[in-house]
C-alpha positions in Angstrom: -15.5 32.6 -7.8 -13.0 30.6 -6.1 -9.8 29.3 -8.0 -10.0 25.2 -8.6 -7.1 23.4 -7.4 -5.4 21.4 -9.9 -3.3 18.6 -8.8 -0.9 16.5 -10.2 -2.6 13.4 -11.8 -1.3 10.1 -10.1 -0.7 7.4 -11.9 -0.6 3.2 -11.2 3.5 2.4 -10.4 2.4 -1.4 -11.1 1.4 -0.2 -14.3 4.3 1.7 -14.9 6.3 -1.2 -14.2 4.2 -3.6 -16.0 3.5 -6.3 -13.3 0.7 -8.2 -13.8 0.5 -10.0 -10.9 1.2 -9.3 -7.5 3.0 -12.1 -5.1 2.1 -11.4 -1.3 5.7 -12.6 -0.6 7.2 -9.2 -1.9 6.7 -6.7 1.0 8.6 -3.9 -1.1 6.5 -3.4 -3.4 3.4 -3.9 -0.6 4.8 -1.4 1.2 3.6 1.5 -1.1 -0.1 0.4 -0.8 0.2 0.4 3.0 0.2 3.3 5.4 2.5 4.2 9.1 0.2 1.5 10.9 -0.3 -1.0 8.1 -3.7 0.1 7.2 -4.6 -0.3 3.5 -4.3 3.4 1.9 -7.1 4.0 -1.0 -6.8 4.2 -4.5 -6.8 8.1 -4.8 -4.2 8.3 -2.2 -1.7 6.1 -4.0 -2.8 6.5 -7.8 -3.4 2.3 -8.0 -5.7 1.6 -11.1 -8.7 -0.1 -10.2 -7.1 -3.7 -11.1 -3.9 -3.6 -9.0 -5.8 -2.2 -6.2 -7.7 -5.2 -5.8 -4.6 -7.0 -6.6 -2.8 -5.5 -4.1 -5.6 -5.2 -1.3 -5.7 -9.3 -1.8 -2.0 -9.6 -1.3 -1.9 -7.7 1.8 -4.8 -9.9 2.9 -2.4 -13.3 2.1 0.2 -11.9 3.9 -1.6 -10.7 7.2 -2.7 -14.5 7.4 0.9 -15.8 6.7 1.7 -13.0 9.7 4.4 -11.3 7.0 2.5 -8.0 8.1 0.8 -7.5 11.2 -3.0 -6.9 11.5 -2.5 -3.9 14.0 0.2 -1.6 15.4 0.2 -0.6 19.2 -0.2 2.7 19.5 2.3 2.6 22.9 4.7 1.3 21.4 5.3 3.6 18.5 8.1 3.4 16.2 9.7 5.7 13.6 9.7 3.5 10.7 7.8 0.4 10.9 8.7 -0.9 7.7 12.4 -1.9 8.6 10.8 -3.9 11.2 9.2 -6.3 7.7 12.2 -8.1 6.4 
C-alpha cells in the first residue's frame, strides 16, 4: 500500500475577506487568480470557492477588454515580474 498525500486544504481569500463582489478595476486583488503570463489559474490551484471564481474569471474578462491586462505575453520578450508592469 502506498501512503496518501495529505495536503493542506485551501481556502477562498475573497471569502476570507468577505467581498462580495469583485470590481475588474482592482488588479491587486486580480492578480492572485492570474498566473506569470496572465492566464486564468483554476480553482484547485488557488482555493477560489466556486462563486468568486466565476466572479473573478468575469472580471479578468472586463479588464482584458478595457486592455487593464493583456490577452497574451510574448514569450521573447520575457520579464521577471509581469505584474509591476499593471499599475
Amino acid at each position: 500500500m502506498s501512503k496518501e498525500r495529505k495536503f493542506k486544504k485551501r481556502h477562498c481569500k475573497y471569502c476570507e475577506a468577505k467581498i462580495d463582489s469583485i470590481d475588474y478595476k482592482d488588479l491587486s486583488l486580480l492578480k492572485f487568480t492570474l498566473s506569470e503570463r496572465f492566464k486564468i489559474m483554476p480553482r484547485r490551484l488557488t482555493g477560489n470557492c466556486k462563486k468568486h471564481q466565476e466572479l473573478a474569471t468575469i472580471a479578468i474578462k472586463r479588464a482584458r477588454q478595457t486592455a487593464l491586462i493583456p490577452y497574451i505575453i510574448d514569450r521573447k520578450n520575457v520579464v521577471d515580474s509581469p505584474f509591476e508592469l499593471i499599475r
